[in-house]
N, CA and C of each residue as an Amber inpcrd file, in Angstrom:
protein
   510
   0.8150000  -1.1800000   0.0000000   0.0000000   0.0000000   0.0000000
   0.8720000   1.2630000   0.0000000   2.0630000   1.2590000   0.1890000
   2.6720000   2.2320000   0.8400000   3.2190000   2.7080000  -1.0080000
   3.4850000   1.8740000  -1.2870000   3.9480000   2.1600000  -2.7480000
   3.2520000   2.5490000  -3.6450000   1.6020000   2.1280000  -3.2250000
   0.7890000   3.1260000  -3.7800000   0.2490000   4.6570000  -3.8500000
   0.9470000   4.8950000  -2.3520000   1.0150000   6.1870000  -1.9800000
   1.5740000   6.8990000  -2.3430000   3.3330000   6.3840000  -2.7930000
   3.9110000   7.0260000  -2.9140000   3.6980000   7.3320000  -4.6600000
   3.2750000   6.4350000  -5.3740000   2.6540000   6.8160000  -6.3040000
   1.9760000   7.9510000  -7.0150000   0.5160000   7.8290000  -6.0750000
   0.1470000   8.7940000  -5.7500000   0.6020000  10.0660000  -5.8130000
   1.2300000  10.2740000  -4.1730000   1.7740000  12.1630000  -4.3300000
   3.0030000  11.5540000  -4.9380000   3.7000000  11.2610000  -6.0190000
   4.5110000  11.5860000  -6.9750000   4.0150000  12.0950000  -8.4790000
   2.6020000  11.6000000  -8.4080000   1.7330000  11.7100000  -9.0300000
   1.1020000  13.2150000  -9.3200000   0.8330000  13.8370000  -7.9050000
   0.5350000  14.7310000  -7.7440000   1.4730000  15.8820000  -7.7810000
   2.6140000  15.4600000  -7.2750000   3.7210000  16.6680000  -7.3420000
   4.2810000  16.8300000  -8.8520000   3.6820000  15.7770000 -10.1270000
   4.0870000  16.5790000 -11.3900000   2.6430000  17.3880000 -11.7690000
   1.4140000  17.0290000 -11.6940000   0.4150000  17.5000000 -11.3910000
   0.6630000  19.3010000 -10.8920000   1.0150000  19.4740000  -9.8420000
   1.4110000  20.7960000  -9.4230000   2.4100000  21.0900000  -9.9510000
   3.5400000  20.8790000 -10.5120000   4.7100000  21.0180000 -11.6270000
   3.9500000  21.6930000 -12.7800000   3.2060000  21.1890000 -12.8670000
   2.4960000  20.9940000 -14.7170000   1.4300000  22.4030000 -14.2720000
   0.4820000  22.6780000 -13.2010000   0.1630000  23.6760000 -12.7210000
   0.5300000  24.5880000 -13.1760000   1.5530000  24.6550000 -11.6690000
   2.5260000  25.8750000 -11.8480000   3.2530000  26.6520000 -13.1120000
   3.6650000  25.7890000 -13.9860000   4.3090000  26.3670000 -14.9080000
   3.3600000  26.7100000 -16.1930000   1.9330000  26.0860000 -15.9700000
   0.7030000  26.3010000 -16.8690000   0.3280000  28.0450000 -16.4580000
   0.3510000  28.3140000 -15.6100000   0.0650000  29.3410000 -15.0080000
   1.1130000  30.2140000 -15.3530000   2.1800000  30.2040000 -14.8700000
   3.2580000  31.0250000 -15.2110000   3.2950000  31.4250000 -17.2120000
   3.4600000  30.0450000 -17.4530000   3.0620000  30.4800000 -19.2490000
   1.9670000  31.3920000 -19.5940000   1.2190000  31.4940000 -18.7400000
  -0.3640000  32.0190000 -19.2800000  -0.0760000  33.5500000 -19.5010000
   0.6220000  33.6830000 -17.8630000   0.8920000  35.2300000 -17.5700000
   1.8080000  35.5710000 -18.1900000   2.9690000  34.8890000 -18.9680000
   3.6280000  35.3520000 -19.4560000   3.0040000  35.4140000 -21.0600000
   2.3130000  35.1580000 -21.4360000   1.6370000  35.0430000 -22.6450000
   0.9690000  36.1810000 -22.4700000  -0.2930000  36.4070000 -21.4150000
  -0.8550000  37.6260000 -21.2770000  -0.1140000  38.9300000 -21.5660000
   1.1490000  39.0450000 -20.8920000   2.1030000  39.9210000 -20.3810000
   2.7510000  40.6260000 -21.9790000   3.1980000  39.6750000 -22.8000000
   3.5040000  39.4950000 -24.2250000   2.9240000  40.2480000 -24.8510000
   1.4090000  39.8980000 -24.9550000  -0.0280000  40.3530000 -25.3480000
  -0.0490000  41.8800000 -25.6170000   0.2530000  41.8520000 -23.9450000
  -0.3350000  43.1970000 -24.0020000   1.0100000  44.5410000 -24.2390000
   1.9440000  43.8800000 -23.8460000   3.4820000  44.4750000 -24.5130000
   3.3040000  45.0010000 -25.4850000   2.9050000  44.0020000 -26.6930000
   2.8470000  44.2970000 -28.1650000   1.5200000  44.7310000 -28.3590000
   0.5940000  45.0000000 -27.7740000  -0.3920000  45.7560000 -28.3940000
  -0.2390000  47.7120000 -27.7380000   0.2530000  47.5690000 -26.6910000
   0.9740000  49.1060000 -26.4960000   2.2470000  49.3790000 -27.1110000
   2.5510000  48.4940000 -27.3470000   4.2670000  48.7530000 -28.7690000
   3.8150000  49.1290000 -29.8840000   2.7510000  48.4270000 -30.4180000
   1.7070000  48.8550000 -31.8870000   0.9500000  50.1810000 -31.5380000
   0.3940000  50.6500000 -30.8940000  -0.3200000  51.4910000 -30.2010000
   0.4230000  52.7430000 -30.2120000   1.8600000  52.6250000 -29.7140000
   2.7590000  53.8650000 -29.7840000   2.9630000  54.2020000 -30.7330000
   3.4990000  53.0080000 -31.6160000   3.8540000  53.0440000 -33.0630000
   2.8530000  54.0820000 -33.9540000   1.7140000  53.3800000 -33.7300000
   0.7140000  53.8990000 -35.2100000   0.8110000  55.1860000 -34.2190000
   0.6780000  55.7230000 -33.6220000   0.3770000  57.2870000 -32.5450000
   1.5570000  58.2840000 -33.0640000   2.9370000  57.5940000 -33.0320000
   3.8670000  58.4580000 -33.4580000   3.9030000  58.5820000 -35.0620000
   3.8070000  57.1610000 -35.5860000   3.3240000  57.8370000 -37.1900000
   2.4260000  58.4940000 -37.7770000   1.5420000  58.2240000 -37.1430000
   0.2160000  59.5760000 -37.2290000   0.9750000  60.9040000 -36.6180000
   1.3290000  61.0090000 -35.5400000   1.9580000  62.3240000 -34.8880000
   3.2540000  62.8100000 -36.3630000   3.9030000  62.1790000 -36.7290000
   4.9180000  62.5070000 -37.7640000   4.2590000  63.0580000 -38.9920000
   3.1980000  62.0360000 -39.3310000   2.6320000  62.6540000 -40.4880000
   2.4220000  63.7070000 -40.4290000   1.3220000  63.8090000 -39.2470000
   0.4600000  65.3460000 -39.3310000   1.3470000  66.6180000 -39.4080000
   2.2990000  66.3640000 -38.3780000   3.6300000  67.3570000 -38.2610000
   4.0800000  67.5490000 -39.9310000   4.2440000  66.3310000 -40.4620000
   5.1820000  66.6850000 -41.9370000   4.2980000  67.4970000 -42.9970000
   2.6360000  67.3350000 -42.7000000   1.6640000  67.7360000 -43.3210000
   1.4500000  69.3590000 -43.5740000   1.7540000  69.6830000 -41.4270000
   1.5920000  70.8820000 -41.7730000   2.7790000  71.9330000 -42.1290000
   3.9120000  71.4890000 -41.8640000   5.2100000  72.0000000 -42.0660000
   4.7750000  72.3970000 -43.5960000   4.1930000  71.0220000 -44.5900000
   4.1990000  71.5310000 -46.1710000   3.2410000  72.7730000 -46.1570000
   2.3250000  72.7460000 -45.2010000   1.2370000  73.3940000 -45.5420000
   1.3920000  75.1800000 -44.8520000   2.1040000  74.8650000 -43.8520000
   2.7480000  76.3290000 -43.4170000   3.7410000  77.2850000 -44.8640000
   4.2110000  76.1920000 -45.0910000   5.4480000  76.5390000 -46.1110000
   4.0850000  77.1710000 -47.7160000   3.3010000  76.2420000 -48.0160000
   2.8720000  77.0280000 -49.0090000   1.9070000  78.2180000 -48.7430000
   1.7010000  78.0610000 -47.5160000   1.0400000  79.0890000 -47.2710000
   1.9020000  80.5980000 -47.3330000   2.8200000  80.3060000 -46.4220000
   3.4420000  81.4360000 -46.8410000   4.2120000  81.7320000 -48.4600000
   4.7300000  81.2350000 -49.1870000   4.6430000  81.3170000 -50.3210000
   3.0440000  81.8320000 -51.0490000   2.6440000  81.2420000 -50.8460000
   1.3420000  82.5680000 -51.9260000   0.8470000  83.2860000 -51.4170000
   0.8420000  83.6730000 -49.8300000   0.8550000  85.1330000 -48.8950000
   1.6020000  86.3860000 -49.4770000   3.0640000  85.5900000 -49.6720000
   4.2910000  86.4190000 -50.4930000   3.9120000  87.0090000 -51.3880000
   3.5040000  85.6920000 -52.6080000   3.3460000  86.2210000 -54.3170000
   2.0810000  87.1210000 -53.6740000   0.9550000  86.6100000 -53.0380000
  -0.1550000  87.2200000 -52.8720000   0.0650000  89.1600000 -52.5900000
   0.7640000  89.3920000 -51.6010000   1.5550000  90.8360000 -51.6800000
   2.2450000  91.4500000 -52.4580000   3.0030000  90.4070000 -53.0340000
   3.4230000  91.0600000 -54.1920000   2.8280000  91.7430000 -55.2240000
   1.9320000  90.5330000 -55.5830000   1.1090000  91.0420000 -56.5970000
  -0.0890000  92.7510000 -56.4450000  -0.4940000  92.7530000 -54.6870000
  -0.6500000  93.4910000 -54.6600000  -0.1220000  95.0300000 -54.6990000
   1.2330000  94.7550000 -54.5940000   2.0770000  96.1600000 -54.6460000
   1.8350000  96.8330000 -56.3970000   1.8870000  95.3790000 -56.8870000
   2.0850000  96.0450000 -58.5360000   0.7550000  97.0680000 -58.6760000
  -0.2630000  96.8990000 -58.1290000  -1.8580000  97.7860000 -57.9260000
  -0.8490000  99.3580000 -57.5780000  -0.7340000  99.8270000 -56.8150000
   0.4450000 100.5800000 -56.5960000   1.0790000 100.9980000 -57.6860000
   1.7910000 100.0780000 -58.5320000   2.4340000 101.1040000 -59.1490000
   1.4180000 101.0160000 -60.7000000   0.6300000 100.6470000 -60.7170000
  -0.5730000 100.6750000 -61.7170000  -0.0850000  99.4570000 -62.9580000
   0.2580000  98.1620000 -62.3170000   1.0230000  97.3080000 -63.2600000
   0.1520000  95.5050000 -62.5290000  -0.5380000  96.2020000 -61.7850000
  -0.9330000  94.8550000 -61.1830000  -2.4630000  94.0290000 -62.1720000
  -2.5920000  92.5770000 -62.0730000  -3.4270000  92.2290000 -62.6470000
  -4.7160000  91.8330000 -61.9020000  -6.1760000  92.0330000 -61.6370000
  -6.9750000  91.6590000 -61.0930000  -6.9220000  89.9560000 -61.2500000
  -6.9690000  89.3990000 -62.7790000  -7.0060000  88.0760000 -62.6110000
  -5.9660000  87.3020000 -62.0650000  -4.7960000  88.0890000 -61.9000000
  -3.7560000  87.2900000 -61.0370000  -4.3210000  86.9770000 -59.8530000
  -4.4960000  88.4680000 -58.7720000  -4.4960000  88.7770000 -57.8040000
  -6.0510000  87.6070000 -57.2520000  -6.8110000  87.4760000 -58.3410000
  -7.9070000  87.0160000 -57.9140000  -7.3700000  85.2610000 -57.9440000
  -7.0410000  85.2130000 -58.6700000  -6.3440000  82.9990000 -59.0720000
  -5.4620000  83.2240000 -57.2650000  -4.5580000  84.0350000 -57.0940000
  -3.8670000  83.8000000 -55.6400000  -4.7530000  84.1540000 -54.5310000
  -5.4750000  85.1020000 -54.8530000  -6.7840000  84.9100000 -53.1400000
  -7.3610000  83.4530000 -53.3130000  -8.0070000  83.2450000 -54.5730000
  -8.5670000  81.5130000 -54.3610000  -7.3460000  80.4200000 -53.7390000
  -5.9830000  80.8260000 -54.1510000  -5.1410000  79.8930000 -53.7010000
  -4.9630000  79.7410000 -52.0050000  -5.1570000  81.2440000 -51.3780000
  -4.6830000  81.2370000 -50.3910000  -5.8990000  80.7160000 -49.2580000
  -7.1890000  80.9670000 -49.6940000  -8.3110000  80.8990000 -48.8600000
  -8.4860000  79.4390000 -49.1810000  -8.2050000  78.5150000 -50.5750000
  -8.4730000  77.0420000 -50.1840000  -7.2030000  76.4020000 -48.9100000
  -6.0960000  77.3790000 -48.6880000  -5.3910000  77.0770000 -47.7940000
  -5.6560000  76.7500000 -46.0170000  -6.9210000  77.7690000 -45.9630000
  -7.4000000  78.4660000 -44.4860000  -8.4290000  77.5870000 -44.1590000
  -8.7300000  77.6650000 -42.8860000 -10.1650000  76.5430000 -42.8510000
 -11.4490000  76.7620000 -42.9570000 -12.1410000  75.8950000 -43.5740000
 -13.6850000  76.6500000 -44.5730000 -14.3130000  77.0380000 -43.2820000
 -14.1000000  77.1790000 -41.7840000 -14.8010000  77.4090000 -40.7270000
 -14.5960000  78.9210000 -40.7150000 -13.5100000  79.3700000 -41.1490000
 -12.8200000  80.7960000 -41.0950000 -13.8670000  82.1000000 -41.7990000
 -14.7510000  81.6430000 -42.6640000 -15.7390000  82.7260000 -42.9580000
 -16.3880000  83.0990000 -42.0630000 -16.3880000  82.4660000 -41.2290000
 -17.6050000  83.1810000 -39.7620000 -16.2520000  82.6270000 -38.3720000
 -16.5610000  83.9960000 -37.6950000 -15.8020000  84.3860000 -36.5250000
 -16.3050000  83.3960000 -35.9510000 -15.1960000  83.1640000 -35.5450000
 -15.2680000  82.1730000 -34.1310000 -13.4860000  81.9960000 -33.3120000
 -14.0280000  82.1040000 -32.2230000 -12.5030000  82.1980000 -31.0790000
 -11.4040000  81.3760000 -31.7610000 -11.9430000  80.0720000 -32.2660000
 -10.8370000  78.9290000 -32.5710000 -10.3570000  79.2910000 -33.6890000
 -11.2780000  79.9470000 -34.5260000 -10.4960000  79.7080000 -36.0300000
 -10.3750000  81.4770000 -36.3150000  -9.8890000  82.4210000 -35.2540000
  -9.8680000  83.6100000 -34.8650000  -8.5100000  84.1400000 -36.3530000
  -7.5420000  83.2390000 -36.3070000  -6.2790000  83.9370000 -36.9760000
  -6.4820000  83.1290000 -38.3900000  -7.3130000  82.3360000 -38.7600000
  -7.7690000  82.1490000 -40.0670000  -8.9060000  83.4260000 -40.7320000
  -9.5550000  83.4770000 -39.6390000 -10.9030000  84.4340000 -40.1040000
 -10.2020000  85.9130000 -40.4800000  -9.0040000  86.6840000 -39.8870000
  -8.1020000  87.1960000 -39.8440000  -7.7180000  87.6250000 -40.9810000
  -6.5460000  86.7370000 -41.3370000  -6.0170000  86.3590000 -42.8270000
  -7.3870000  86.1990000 -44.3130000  -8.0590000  85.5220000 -43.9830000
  -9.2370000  85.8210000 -44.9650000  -9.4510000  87.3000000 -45.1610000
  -9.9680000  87.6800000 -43.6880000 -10.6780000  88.8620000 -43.9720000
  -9.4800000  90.1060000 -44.7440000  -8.2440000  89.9690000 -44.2970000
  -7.3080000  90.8030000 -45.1160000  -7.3340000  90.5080000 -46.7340000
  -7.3700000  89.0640000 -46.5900000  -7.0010000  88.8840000 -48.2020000
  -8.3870000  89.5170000 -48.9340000  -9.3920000  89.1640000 -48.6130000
 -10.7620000  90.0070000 -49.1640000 -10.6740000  91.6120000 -49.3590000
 -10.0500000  92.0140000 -47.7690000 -10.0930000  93.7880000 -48.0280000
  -9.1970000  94.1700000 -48.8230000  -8.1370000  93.3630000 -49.3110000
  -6.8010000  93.7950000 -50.3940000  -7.2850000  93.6780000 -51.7640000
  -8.1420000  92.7890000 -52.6000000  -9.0930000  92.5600000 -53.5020000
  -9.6670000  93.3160000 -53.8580000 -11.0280000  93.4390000 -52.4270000
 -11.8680000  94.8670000 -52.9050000 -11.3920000  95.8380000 -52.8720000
 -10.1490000  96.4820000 -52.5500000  -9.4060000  97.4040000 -52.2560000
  -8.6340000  97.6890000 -53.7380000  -8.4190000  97.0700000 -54.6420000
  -7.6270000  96.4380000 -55.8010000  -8.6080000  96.6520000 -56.7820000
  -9.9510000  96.2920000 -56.2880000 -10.7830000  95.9290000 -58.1240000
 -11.5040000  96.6450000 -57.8310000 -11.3330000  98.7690000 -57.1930000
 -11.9080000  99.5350000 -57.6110000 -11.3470000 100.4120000 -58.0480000
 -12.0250000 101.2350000 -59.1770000 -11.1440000 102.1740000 -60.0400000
 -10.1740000 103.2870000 -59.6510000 -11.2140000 103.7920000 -58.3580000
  -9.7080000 104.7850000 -57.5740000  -9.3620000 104.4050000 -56.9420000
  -7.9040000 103.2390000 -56.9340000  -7.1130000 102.8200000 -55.4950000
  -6.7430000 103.8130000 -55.0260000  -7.1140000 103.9140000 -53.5930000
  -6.9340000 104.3070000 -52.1920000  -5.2360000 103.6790000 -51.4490000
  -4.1440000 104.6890000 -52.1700000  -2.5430000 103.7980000 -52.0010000
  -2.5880000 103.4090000 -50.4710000  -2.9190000 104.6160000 -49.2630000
  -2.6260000 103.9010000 -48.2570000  -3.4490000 103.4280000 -47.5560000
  -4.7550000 103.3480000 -47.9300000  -5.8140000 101.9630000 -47.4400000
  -5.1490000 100.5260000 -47.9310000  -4.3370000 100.4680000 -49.3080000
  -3.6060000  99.3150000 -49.7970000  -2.9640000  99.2340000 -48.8380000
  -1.8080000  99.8820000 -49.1680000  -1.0820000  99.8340000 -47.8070000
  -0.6770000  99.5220000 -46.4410000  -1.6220000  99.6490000 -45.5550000
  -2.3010000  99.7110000 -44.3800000  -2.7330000  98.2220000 -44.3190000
  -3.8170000  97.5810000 -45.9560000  -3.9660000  96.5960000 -45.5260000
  -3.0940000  95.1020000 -45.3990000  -2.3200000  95.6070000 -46.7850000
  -0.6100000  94.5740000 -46.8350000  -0.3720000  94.4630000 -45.6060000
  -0.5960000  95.3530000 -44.7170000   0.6360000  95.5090000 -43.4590000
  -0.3760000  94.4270000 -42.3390000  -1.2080000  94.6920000 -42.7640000
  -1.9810000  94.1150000 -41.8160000  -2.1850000  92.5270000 -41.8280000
  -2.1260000  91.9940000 -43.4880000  -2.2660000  90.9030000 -43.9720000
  -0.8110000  89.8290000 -43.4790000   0.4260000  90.6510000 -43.5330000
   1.7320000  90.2020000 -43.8100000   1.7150000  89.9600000 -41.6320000
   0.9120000  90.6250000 -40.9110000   1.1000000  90.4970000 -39.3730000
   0.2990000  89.4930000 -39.5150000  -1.1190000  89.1620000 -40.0200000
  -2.3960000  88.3990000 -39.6140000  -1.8110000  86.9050000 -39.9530000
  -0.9990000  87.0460000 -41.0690000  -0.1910000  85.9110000 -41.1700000
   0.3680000  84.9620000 -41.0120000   1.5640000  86.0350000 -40.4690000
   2.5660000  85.6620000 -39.3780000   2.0560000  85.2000000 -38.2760000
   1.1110000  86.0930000 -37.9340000   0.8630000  84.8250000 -36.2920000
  -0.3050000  83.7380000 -36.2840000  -0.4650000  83.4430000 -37.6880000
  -1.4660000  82.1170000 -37.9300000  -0.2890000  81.1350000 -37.8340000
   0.7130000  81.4230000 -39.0300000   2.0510000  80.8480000 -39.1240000
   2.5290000  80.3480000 -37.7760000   2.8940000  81.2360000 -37.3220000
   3.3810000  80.9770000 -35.3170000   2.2260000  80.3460000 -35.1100000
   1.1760000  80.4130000 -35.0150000   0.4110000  79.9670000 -33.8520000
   0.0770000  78.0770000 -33.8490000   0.5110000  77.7190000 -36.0480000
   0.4480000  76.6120000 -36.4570000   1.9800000  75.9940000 -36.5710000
   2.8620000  76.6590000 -36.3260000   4.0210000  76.0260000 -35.8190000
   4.1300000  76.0570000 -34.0150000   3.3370000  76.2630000 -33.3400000
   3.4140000  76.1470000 -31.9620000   2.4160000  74.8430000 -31.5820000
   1.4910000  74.3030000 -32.5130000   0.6710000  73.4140000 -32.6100000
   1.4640000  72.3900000 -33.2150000   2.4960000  72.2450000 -33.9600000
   3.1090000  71.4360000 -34.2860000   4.3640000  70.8610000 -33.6380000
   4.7930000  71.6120000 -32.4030000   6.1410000  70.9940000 -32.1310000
   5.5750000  71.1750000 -30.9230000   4.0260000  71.3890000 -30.3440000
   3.2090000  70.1780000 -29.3320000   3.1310000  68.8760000 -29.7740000
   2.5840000  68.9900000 -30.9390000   2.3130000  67.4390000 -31.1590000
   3.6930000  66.4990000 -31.3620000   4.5600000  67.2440000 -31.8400000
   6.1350000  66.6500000 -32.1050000   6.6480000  65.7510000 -30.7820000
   6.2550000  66.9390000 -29.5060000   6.9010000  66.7020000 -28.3240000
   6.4660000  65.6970000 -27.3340000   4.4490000  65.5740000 -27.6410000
   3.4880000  64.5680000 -27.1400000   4.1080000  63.4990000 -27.9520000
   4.3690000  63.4940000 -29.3170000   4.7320000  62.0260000 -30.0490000
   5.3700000  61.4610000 -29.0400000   6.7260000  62.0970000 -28.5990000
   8.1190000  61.5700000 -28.3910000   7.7790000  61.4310000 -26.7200000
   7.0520000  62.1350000 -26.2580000   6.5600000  61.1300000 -24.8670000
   6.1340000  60.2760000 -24.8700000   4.9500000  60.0210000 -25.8460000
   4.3630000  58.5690000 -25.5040000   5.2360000  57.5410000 -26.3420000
   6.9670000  58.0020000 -26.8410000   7.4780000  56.6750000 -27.0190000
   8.4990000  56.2810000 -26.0820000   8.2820000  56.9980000 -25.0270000
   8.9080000  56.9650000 -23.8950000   8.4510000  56.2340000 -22.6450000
């Protein structure tokens, strides 16, 4: 009988062997799991975060480029050499740039509505027969500031998101 016993709990002690290490695999499987689904998780977060960043960098950059030509063209009004259909092809360029929310005031889209509203008063300012030099004037100046701090305010939005990327791969 005794040899049946020992049978038995020898029996049992691979039993709890086989347990134990069933268990331990599990959690380490779980553990794995969930490793690689917050490793994927960071991943797609920072390539989305990169994109958007690389998106708007292009989109800062052309913006200011046809802001530029966009002034330019208005100076030539000035010296009586400027073209309405130019001036009008670069306001369409610059306003498909801005966000279609920007026709009506609102706090958020404050330095888009801004920049619109300059590029409009430089236009109507342009396609009437007696230009008014330093209402032009006045409004360039105003257009080339309203700009600039859309510019700043969308490169300060971008090297947040740059800086959130690079935390959460931390």
């Amino acid at each position: 009988m005794s040899s049946e016993i020992n049978w038995y709990l020898e029996g049992l002690k691979i039993i709890a062997q086989l347990a134990v290490g069933a268990v331990g695999a599990a959690c380490g499987y779980k553990s794995a799991v969930r490793k690689f689904s917050e490793t994927t998780k960071d991943t797609d977060k920072t390539i989305f975060t990169s994109s958007v960043t690389n998106e708007r960098a292009v989109w800062r950059s052309e913006l200011r480029e046809t802001v530029g030509i966009y002034i330019e063209c208005s100076y030539k009004f000035i010296e009586n050499t400027g073209k309405l259909s130019e001036l009008s092809s670069l306001k369409s360029l610059v306003i498909m740039r801005l966000n279609p929310k920007a026709w009506f005031y609102s706090s958020e889209h404050a330095l888009d509505h801004a920049v619109l509203k300059s590029i409009n008063s430089i236009y109507s300012t342009c396609e009437k027969e007696r230009l008014n030099l330093i209402k032009l004037k006045a409004e360039i100046a105003a257009l080339e500031k309203n700009a600039q701090e859309l510019l700043k305010s969308e490169w300060q939005k971008s090297k947040k998101e740059a800086v959130e990327g690079r935390e959460r791969d931390v």
